[in-house]
DONU-513465 format. One record per residue (C-alpha): residue in one letter; x, y, z. Coordinates in Angstrom, 2 decimals, padded with zeros to 5 digits, always signed. Layout:
<residu = a, xx = X, yy = Y, zz = Z>
...
END
This chain:
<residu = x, xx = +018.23, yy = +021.07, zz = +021.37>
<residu = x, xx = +015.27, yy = +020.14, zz = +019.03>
<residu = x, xx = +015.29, yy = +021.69, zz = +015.70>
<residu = x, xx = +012.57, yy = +024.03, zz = +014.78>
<residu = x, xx = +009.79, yy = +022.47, zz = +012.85>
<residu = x, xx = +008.46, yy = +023.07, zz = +009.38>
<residu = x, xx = +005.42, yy = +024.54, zz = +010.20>
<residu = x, xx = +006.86, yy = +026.83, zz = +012.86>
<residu = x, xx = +009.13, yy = +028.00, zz = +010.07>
<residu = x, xx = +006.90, yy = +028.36, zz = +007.46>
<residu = x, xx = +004.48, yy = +030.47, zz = +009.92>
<residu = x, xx = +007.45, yy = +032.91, zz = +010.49>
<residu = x, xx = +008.26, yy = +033.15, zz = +006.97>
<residu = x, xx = +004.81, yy = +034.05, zz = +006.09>
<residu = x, xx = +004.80, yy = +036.56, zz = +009.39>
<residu = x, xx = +008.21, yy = +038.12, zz = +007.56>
<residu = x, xx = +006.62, yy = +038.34, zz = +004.16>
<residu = x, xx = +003.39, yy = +039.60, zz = +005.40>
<residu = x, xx = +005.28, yy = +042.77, zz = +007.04>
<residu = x, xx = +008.13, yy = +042.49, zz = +003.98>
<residu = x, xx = +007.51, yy = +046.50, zz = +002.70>
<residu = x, xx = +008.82, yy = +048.13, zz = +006.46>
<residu = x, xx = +011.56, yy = +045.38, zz = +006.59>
<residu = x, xx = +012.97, yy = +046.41, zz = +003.48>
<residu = x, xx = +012.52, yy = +049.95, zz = +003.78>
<residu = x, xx = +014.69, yy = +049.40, zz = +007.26>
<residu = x, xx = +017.16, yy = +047.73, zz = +005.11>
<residu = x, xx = +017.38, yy = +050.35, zz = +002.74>
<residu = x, xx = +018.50, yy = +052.48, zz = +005.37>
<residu = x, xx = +020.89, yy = +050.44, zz = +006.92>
<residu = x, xx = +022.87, yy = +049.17, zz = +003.90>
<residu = x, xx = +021.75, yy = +051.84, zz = +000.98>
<residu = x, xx = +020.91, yy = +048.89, zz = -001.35>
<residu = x, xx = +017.54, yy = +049.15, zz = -002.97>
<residu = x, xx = +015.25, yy = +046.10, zz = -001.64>
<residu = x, xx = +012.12, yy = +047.50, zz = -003.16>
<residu = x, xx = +012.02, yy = +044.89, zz = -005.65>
<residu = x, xx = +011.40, yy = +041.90, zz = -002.81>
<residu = x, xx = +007.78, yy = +044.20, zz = -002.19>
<residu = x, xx = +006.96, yy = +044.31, zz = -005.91>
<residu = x, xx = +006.84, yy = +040.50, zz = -005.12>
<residu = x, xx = +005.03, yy = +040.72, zz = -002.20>
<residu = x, xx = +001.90, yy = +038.98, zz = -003.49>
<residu = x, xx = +003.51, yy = +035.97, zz = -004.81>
<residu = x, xx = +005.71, yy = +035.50, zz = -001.95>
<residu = x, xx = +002.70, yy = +035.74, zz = +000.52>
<residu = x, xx = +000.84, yy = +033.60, zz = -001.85>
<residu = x, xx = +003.95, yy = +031.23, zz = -001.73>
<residu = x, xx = +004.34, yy = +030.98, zz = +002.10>
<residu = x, xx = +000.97, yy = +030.52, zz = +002.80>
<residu = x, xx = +000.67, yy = +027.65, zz = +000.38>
<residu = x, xx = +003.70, yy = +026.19, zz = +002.23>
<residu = x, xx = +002.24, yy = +026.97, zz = +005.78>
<residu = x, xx = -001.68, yy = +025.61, zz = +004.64>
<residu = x, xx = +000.47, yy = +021.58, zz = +003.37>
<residu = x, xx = +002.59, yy = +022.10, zz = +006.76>
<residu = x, xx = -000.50, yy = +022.43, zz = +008.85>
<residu = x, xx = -002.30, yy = +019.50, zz = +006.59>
<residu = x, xx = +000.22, yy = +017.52, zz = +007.59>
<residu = x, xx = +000.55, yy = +018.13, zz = +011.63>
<residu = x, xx = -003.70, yy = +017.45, zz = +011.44>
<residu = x, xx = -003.13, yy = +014.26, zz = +009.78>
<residu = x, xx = -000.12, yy = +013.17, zz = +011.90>
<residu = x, xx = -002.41, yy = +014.47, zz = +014.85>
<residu = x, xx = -005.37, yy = +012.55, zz = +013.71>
<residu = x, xx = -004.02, yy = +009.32, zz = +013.42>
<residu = x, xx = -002.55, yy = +008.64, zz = +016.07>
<residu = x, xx = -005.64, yy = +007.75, zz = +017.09>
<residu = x, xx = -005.53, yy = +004.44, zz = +015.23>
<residu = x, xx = -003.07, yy = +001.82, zz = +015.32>
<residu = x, xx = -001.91, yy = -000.22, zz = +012.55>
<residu = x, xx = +000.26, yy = -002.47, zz = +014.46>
<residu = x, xx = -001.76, yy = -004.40, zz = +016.18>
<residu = x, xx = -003.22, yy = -007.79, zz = +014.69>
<residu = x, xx = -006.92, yy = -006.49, zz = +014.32>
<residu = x, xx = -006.12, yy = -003.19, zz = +012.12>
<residu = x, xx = -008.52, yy = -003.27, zz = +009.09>
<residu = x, xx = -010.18, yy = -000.30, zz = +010.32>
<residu = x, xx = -007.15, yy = +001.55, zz = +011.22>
<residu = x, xx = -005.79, yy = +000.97, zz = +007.58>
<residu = x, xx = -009.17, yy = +001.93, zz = +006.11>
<residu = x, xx = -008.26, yy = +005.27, zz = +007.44>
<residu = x, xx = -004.60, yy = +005.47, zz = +007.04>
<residu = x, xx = -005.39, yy = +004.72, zz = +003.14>
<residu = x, xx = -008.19, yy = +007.43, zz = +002.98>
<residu = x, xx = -006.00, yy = +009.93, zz = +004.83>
<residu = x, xx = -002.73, yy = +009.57, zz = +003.02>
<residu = x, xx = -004.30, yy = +009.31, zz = -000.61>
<residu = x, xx = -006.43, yy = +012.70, zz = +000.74>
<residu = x, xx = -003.68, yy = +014.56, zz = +002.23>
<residu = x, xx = -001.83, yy = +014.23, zz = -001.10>
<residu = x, xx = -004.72, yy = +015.40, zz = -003.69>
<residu = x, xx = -005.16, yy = +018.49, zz = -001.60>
<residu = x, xx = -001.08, yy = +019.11, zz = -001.25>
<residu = x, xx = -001.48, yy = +018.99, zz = -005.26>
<residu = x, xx = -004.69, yy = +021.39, zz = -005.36>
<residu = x, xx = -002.81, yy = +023.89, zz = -003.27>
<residu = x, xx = +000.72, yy = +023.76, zz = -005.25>
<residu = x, xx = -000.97, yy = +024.03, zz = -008.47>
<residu = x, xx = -003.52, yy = +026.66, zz = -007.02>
<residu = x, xx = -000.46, yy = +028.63, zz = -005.89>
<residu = x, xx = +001.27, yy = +028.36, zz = -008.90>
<residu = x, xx = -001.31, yy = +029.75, zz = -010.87>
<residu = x, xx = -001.81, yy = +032.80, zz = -008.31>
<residu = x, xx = +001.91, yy = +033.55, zz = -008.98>
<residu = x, xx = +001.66, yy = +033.06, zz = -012.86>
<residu = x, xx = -001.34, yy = +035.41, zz = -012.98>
<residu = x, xx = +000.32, yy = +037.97, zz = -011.42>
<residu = x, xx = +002.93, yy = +038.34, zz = -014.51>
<residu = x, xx = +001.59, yy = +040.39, zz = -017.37>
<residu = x, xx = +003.75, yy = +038.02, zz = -020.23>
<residu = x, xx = +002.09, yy = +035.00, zz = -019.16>
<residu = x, xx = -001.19, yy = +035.18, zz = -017.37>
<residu = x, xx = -002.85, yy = +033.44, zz = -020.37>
<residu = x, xx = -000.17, yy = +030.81, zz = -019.53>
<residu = x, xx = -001.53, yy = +031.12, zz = -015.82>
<residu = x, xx = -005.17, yy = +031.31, zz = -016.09>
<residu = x, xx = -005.06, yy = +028.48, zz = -018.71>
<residu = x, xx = -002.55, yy = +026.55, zz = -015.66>
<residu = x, xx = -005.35, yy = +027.59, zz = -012.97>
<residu = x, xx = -008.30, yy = +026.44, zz = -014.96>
<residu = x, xx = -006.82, yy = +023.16, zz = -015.56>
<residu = x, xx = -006.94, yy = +022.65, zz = -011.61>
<residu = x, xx = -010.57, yy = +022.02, zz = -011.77>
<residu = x, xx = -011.85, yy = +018.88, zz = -011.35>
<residu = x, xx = -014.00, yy = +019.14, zz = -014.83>
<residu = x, xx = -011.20, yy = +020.40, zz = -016.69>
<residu = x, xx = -008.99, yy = +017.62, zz = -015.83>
<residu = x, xx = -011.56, yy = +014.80, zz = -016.57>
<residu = x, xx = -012.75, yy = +016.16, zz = -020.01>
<residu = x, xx = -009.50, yy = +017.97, zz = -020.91>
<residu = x, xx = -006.59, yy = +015.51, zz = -019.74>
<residu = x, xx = -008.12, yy = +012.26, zz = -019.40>
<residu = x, xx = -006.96, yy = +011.01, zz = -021.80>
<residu = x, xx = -002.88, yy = +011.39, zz = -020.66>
<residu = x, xx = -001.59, yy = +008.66, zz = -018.81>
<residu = x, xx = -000.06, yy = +010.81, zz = -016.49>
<residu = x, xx = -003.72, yy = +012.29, zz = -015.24>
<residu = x, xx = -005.01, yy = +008.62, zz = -015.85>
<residu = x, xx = -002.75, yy = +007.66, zz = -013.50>
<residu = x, xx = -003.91, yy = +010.58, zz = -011.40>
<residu = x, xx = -007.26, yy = +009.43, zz = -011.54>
<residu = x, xx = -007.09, yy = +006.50, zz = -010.60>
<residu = x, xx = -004.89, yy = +007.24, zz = -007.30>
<residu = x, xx = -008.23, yy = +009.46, zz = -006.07>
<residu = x, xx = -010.50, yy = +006.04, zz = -007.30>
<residu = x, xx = -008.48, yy = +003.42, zz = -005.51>
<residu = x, xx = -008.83, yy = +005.94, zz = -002.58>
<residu = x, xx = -012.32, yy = +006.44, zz = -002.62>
<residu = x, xx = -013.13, yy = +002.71, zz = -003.76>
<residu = x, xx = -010.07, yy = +001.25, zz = -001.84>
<residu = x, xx = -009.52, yy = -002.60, zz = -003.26>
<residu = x, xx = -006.54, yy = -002.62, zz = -001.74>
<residu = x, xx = -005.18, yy = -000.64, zz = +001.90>
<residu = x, xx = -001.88, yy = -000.08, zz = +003.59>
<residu = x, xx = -000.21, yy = -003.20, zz = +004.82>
<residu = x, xx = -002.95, yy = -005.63, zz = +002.94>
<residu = x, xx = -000.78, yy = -008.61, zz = +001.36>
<residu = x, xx = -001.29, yy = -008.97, zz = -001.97>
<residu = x, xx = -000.36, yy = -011.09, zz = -005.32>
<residu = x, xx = +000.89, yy = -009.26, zz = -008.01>
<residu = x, xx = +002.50, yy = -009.92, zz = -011.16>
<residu = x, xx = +002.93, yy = -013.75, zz = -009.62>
<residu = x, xx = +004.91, yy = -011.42, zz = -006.64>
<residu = x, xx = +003.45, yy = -011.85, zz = -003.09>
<residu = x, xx = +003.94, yy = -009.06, zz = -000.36>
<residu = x, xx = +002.14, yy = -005.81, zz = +001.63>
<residu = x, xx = +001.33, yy = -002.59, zz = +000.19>
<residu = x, xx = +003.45, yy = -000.08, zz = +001.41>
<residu = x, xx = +002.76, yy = +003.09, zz = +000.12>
<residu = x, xx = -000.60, yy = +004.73, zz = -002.18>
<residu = x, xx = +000.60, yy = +007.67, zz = -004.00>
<residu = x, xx = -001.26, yy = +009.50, zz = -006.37>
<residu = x, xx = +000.03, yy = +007.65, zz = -009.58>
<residu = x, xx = +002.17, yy = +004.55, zz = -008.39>
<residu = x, xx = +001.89, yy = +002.15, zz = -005.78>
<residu = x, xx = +004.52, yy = +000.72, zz = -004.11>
<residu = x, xx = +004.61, yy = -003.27, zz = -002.54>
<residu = x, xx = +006.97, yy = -004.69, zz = -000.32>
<residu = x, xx = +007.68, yy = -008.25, zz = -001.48>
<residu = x, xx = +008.02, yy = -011.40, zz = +000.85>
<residu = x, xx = +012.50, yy = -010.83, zz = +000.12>
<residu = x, xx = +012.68, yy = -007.10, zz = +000.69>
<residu = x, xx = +012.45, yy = -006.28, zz = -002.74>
<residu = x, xx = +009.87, yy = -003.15, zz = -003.72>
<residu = x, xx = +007.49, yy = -003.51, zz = -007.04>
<residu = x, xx = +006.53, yy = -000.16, zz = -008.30>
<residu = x, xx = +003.62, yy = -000.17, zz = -010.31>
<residu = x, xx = +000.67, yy = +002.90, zz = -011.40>
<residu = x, xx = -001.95, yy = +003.59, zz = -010.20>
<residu = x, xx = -003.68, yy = +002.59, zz = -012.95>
<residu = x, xx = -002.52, yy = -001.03, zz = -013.28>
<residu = x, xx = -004.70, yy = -002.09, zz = -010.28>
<residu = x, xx = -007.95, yy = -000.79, zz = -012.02>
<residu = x, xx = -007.30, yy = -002.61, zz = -015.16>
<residu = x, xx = -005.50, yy = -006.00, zz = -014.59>
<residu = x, xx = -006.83, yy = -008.39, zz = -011.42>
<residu = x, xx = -004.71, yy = -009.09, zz = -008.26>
<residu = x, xx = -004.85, yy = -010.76, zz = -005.68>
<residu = x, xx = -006.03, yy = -009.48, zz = -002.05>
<residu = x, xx = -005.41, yy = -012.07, zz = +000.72>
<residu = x, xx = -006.69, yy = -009.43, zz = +003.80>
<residu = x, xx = -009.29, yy = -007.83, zz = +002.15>
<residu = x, xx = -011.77, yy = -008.21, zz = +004.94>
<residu = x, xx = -009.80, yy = -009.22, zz = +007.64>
<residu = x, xx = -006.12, yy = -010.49, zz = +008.03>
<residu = x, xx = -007.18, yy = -014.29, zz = +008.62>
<residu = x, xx = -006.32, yy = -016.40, zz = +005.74>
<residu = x, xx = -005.92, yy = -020.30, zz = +004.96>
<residu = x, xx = -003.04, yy = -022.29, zz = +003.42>
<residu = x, xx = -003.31, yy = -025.01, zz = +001.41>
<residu = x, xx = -001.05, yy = -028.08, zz = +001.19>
<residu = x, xx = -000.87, yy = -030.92, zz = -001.52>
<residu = x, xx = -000.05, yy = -034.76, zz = -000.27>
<residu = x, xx = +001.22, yy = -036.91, zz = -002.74>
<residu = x, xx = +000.52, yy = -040.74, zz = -002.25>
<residu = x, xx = +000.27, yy = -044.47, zz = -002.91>
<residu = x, xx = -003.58, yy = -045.85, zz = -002.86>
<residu = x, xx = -002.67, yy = -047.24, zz = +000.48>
<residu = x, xx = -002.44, yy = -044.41, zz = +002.86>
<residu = x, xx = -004.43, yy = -044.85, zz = +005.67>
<residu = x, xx = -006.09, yy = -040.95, zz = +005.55>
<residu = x, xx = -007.65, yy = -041.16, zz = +008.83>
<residu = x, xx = -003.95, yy = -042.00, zz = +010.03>
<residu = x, xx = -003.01, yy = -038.75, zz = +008.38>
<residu = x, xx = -005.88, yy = -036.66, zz = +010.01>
<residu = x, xx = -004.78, yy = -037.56, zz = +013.36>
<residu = x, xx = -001.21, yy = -036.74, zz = +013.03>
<residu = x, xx = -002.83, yy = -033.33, zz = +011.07>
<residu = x, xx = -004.48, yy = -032.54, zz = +013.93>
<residu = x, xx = -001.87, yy = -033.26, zz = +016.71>
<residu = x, xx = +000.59, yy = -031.47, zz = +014.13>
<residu = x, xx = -001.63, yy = -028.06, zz = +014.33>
<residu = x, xx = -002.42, yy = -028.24, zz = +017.94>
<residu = x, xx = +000.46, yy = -028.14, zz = +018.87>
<residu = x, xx = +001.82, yy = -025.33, zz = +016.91>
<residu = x, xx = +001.53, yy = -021.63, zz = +017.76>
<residu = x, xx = +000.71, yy = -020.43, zz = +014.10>
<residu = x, xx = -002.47, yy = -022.49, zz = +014.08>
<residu = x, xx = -005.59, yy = -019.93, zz = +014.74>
<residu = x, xx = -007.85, yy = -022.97, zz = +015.77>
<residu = x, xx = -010.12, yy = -022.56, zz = +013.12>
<residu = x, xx = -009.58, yy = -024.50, zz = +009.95>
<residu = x, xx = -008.10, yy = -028.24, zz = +010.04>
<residu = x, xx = -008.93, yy = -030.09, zz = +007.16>
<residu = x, xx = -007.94, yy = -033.25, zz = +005.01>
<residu = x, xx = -009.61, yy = -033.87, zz = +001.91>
<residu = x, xx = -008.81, yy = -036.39, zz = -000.80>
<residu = x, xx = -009.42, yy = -034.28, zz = -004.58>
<residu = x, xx = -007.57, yy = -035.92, zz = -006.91>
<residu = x, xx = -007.03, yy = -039.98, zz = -008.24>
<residu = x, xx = -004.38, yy = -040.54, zz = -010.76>
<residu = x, xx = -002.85, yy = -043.40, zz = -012.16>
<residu = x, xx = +000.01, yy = -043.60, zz = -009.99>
<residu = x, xx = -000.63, yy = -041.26, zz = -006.74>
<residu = x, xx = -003.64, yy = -040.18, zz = -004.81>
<residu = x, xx = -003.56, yy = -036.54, zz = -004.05>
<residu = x, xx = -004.40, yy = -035.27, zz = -000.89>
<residu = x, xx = -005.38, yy = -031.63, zz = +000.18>
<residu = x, xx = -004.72, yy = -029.94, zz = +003.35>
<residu = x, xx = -006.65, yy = -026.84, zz = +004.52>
<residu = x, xx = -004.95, yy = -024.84, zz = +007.49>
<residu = x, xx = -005.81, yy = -020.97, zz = +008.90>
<residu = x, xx = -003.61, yy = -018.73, zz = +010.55>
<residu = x, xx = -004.08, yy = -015.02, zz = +011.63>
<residu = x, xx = -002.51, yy = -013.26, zz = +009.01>
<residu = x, xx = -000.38, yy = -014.07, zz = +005.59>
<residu = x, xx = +002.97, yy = -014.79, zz = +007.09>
<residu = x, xx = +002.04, yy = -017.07, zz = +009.54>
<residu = x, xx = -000.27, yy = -019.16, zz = +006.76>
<residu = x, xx = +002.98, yy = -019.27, zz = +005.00>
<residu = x, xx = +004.67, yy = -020.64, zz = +007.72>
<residu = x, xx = +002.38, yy = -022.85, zz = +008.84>
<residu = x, xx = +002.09, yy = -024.49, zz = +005.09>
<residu = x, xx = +005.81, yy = -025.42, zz = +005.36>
<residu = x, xx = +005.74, yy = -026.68, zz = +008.93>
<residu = x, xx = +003.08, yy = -029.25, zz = +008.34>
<residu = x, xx = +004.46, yy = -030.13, zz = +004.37>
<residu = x, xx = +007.65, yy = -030.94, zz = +006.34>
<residu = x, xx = +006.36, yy = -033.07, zz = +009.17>
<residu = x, xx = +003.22, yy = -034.47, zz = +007.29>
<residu = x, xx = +006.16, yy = -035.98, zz = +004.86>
<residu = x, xx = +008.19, yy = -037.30, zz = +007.44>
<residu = x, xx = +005.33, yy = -038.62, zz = +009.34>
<residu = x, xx = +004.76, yy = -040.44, zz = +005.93>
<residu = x, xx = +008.79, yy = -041.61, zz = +006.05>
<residu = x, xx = +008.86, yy = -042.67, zz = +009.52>
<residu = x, xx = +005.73, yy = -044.96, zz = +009.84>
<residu = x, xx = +004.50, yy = -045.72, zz = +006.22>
<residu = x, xx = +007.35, yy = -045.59, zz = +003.75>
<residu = x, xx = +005.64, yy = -048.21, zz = +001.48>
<residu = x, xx = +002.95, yy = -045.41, zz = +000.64>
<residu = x, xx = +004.98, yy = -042.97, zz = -001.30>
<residu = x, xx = +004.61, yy = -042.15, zz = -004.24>
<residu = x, xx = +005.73, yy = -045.59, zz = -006.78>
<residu = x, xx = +005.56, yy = -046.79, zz = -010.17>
<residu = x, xx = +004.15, yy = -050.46, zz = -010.50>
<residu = x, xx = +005.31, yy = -052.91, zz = -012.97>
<residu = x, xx = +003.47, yy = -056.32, zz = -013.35>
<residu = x, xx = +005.39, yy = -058.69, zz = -015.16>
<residu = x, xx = +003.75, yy = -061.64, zz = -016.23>
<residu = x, xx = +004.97, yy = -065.23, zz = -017.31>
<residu = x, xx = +003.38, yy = -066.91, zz = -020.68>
END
């Protein structure tokens, strides 16, 4: 049998509270104990349920909402626009409400409703940004409701961070948290990706390129290495089809470096794909021209 869910409960808690001064009269007169105390507290149990049943029906909208968008497919950079925007939303108005409801309640005791009004009025928007602002904690805050409303980064984009490459997993308020390339999980705030630069490798879209570097004697043949480049990524299934190039950027004393563009769809098949053709572009090198690796010359001459 499936379990109740929140919201239903919450709904009939409210229902219970909302009629709470004939339900404890009725148990007055069934046990003799005095449950008037439960209707002095009426108001801030009402206020209490409905603050509970308002995030519980916030959350069945936004579950509702998106399943309209899919962010397992290959082409999702809309859908994660809008899983960002909605998660980062849902939980700046779950915070409004709590601390709107906890003021309500505080207000309602005589011994601290300065405590309370002074707890409500720091729930506006103005009194947070020229009262707390300066608090890491609200900074923090802050800049969980920018990166939501600027969005340099979304869920699932891979990123480089703190040399650490993986996908952002979750946008809270004031931390974010990325799931590295090993299963690992690097916590950082909010506020770290507004003041020190990252990288964003799916930005835009998911496509990316890899780059590999070819160490070498002067006398590689390179247009022997294009071919077997290009036979290499045609017949591989991480290959997009887009980017296939060989370049030679670099002349040192010794070795001739050569750099290899590639694409792929997305960040772990770029990865991939870099090691596949670094593998076979070196054996390929092995097999068929093993006097072109890399050497050190010595000329010794008679007098």
């Amino acid at each position: 049998m499936k379990a109740p869910s929140k919201l239903i409960i919450s709904v009939i808690i409210l229902i219970l509270v909302s009629l709470l001064q004939p339900i404890s009269q009725l148990l007055t007169r069934i046990t003799s104990l005095d449950f008037s105390f439960l209707v002095i507290q009426k108001q801030n149990l009402i206020v209490a349920a409905a603050a509970w049943v308002s995030i519980e029906v916030l959350r069945k909208l936004k579950v509702r909402f998106l399943k309209h968008y899919d962010i397992s497919k290959e082409d999702n950079l809309h859908s994660r626009k809008i899983y960002t925007q909605f998660n980062i939303l849902e939980k700046v108005i779950i915070f409004i409400i709590i601390i709107g409801a906890i003021g309500l309640i505080l207000l309602s005791f005589d011994s601290i409703r300065k405590f309370g009004v002074g707890l409500f009025a720091s729930a506006g928007v103005a009194g947070i940004i020229l009262g707390l602002s300066a608090q890491k904690v609200v900074g923090a805050l802050l800049a969980g409701i920018q990166i939501a409303i600027t969005q340099p980064f979304r869920i699932d984009d891979a990123v480089v961070v703190e040399g650490e490459w993986g996908w952002i997993e979750e946008i809270n308020l004031t931390y974010v948290v990325v799931r590295v390339w090993d299963k690992r999980r690097l916590v950082l705030p909010s506020s770290y990706f507004l003041e020190k630069p990252f990288q964003n490798w799916t930005r835009n879209n998911a496509d990316i390129m890899g780059t590999i570097f070819l160490y070498t004697d002067y006398n590689i043949p390179f247009d022997d290495l294009r071919t077997e480049l290009t036979r290499l990524l045609e017949g591989s299934e991480l290959w997009d089809g887009k980017v296939n190039v060989l370049q030679v950027t670099e002349s040192k004393e010794t070795t001739v470096e050569s750099r290899i563009l590639v694409s792929a769809k997305n960040s772990p098949m770029a990865w991939d794909l870099r090691v596949y053709i670094r593998e076979k572009m070196i054996a390929y090198i092995q097999k068929n021209y093993p006097d072109s690796l890399p050497r050190t010359r010595i000329v010794m001459e008679q007098k």
